[in-house]
HTML snippet that shows the backbone in 3Dmol.js (N, CA, C, O; Angstrom):
<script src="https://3Dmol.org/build/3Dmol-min.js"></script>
<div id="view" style="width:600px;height:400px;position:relative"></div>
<script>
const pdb = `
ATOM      1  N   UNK A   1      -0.668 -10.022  19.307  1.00  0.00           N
ATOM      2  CA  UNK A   1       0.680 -10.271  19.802  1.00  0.00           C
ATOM      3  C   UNK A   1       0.637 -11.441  20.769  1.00  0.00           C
ATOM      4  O   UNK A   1      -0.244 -11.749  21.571  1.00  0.00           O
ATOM      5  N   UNK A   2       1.618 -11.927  20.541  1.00  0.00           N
ATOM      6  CA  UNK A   2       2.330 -13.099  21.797  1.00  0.00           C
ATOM      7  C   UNK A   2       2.272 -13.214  23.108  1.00  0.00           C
ATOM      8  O   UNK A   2       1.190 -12.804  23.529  1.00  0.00           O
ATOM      9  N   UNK A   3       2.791 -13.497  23.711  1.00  0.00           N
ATOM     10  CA  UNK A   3       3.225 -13.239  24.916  1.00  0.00           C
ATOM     11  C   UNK A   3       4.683 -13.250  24.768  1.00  0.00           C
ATOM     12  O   UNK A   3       5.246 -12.706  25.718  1.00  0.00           O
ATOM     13  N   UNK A   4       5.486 -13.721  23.834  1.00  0.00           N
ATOM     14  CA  UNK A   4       6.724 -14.013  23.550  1.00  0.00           C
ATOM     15  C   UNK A   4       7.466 -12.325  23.012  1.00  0.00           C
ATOM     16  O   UNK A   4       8.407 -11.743  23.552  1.00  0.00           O
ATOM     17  N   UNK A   5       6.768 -11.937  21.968  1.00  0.00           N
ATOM     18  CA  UNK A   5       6.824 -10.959  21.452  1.00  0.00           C
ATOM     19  C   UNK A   5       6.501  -9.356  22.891  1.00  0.00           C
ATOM     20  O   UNK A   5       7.130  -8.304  23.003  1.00  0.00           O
ATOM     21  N   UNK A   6       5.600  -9.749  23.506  1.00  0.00           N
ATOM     22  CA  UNK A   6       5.388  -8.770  24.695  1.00  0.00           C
ATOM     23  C   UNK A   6       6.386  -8.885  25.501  1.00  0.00           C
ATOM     24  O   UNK A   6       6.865  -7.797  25.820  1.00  0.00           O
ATOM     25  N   UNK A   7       7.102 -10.194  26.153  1.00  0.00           N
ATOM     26  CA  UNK A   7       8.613 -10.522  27.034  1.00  0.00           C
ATOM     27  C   UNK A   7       9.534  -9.578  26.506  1.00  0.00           C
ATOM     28  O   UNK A   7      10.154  -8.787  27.217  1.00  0.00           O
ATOM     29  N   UNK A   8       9.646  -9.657  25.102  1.00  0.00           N
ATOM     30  CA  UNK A   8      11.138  -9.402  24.230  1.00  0.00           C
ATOM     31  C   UNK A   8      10.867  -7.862  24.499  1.00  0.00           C
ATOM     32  O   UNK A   8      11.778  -7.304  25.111  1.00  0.00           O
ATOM     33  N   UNK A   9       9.393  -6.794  24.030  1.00  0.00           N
ATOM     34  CA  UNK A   9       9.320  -5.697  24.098  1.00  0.00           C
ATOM     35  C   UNK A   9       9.673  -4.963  25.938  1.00  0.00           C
ATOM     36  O   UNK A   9      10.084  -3.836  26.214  1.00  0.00           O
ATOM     37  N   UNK A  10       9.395  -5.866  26.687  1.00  0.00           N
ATOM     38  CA  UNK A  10       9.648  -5.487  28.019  1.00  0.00           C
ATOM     39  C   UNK A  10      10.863  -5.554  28.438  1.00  0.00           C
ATOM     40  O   UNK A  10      11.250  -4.742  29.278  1.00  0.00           O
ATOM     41  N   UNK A  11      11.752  -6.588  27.912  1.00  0.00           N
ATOM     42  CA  UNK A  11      13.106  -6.702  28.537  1.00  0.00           C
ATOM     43  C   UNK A  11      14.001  -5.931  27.710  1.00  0.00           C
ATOM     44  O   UNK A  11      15.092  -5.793  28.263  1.00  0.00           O
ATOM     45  N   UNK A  12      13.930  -5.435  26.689  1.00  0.00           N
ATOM     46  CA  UNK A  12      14.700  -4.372  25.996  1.00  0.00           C
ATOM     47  C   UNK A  12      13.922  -3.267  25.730  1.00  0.00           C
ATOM     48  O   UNK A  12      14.269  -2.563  24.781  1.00  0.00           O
ATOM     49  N   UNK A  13      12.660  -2.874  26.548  1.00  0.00           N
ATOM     50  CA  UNK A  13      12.319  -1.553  27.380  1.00  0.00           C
ATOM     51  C   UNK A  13      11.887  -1.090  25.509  1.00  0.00           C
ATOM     52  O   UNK A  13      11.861   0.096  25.180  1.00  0.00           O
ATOM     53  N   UNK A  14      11.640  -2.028  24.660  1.00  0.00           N
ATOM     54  CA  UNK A  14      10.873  -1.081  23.569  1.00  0.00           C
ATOM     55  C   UNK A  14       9.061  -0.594  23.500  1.00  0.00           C
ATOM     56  O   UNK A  14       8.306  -1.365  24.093  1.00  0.00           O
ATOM     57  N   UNK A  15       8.625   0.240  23.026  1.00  0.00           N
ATOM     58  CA  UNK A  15       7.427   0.752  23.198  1.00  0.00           C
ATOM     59  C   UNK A  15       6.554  -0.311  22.064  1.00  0.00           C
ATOM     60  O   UNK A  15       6.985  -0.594  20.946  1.00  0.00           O
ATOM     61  N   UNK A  16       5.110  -0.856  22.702  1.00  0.00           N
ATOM     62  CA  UNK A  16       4.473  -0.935  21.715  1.00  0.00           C
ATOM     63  C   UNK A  16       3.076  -0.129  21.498  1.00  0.00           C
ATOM     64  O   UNK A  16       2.077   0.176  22.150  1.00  0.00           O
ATOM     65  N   UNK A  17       3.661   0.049  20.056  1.00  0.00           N
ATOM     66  CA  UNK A  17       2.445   1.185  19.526  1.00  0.00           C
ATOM     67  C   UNK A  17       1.246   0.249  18.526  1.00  0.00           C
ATOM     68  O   UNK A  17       1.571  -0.261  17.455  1.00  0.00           O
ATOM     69  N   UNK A  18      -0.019   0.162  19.052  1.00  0.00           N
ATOM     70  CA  UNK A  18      -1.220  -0.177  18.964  1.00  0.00           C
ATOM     71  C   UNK A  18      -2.064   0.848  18.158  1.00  0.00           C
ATOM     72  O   UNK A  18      -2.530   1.856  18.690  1.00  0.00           O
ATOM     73  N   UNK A  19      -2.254   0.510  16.723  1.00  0.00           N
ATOM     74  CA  UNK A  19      -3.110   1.425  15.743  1.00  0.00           C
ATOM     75  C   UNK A  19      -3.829   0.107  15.020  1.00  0.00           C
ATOM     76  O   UNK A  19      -3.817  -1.095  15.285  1.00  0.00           O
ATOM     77  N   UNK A  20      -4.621   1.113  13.716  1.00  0.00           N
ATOM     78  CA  UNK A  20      -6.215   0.385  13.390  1.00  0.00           C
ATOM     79  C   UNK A  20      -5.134   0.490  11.651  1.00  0.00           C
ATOM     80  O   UNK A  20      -4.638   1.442  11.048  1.00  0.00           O
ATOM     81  N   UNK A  21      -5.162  -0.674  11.447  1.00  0.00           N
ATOM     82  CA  UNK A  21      -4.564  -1.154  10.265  1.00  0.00           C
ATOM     83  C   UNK A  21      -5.761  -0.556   8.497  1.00  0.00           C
ATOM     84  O   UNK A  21      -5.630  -0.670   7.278  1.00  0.00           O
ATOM     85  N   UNK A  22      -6.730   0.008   9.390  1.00  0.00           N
ATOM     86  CA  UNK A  22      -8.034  -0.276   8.811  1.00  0.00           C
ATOM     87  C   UNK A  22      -8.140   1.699   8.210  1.00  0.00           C
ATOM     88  O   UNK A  22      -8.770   2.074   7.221  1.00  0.00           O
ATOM     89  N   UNK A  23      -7.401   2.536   9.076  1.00  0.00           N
ATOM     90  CA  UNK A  23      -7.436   4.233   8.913  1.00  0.00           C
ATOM     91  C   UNK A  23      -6.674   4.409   7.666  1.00  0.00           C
ATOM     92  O   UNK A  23      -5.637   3.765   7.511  1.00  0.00           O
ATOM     93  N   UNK A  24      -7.022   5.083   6.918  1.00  0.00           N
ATOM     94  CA  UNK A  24      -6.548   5.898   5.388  1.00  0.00           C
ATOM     95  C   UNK A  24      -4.935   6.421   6.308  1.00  0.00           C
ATOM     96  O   UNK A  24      -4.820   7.153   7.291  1.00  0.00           O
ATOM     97  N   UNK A  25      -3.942   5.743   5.551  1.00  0.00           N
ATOM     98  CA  UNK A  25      -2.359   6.384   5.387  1.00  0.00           C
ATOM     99  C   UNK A  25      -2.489   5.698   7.016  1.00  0.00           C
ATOM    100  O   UNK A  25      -1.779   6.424   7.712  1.00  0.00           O
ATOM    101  N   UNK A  26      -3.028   4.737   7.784  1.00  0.00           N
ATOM    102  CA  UNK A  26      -2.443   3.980   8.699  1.00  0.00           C
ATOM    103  C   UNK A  26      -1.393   4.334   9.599  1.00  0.00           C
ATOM    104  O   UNK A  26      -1.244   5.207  10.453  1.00  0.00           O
ATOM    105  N   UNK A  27      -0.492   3.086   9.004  1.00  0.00           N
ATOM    106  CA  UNK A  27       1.027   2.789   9.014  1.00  0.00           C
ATOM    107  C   UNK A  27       1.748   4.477   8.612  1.00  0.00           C
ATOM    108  O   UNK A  27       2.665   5.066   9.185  1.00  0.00           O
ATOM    109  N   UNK A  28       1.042   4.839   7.605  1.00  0.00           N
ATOM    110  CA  UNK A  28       2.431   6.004   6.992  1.00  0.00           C
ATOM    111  C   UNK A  28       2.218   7.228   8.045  1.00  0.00           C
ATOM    112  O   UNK A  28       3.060   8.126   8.042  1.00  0.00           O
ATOM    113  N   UNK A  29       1.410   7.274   8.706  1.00  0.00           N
ATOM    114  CA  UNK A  29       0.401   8.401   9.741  1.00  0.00           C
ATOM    115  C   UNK A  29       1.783   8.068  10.858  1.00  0.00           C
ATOM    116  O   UNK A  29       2.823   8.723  10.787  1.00  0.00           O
ATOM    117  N   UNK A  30       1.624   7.228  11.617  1.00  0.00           N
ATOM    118  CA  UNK A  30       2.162   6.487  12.668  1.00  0.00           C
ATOM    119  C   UNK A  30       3.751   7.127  12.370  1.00  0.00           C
ATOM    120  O   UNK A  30       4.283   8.000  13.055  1.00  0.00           O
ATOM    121  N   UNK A  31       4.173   6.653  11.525  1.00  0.00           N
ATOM    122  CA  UNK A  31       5.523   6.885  11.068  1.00  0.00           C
ATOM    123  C   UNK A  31       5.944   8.475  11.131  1.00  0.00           C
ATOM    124  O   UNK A  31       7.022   8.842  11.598  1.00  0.00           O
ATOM    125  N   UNK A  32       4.972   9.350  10.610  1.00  0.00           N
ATOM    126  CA  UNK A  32       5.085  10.763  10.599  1.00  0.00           C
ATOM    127  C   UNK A  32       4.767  10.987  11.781  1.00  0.00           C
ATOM    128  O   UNK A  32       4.949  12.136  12.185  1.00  0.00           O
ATOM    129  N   UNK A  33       4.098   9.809  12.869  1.00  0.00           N
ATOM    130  CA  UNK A  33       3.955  11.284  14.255  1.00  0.00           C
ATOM    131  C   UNK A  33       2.816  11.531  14.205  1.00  0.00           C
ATOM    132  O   UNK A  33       2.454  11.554  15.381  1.00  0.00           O
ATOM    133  N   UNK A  34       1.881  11.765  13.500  1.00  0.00           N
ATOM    134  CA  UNK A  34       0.279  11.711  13.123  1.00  0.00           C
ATOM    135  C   UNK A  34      -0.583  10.721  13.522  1.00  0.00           C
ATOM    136  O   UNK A  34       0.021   9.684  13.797  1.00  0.00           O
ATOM    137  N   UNK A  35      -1.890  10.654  13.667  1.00  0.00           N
ATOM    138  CA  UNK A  35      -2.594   9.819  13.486  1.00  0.00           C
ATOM    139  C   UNK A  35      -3.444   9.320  14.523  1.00  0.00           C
ATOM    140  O   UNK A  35      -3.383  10.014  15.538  1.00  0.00           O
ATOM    141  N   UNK A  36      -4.357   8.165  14.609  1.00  0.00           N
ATOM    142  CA  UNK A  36      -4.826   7.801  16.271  1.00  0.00           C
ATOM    143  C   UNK A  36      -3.613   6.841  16.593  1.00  0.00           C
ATOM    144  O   UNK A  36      -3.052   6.485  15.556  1.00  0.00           O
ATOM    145  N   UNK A  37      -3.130   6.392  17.592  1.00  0.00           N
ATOM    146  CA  UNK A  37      -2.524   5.116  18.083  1.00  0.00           C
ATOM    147  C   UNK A  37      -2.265   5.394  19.860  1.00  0.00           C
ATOM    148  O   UNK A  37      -2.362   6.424  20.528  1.00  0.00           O
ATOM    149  N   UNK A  38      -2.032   4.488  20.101  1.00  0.00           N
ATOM    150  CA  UNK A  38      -1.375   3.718  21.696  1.00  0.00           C
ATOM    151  C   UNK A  38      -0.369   3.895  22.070  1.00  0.00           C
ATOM    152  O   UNK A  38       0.001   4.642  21.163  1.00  0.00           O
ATOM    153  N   UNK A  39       0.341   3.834  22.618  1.00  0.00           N
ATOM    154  CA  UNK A  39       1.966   3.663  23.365  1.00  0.00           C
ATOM    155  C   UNK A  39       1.653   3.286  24.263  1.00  0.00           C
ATOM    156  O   UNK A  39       0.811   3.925  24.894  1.00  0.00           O
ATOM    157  N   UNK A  40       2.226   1.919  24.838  1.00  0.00           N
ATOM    158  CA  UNK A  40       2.358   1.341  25.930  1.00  0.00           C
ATOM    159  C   UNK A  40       4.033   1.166  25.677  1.00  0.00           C
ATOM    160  O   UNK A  40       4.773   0.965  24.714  1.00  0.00           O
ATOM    161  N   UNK A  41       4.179   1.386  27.281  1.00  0.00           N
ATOM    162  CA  UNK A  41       5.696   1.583  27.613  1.00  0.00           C
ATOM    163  C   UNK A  41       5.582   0.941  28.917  1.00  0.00           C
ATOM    164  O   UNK A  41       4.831   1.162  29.867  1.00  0.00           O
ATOM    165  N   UNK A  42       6.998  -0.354  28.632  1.00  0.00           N
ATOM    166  CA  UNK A  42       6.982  -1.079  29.737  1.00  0.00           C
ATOM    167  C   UNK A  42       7.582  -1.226  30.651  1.00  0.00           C
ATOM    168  O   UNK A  42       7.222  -2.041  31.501  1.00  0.00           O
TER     169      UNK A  42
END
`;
const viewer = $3Dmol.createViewer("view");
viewer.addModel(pdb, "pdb");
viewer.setStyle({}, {cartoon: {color: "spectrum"}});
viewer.zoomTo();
viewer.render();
</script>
């Protein structure tokens, strides 16, 4: 990520969630609520 993209997530207070593109069902894990990942909240 940016720094541009990190501004935009801070000033409209959205979360970014940090996962391994690389884990079986990834993305679809994340989506269900499952899975390893991050939340940073700014």
């Amino acid at each position: 990520m940016d720094a541009t993209a990190i501004a935009l997530a801070r000033d409209n207070a959205l979360p970014i969630i940090v996962f391994s593109l690389d884990e079986p069902g990834g993305f679809r894990g994340i989506l269900a609520g499952q899975g390893t990942y991050t939340r940073v909240q700014g």
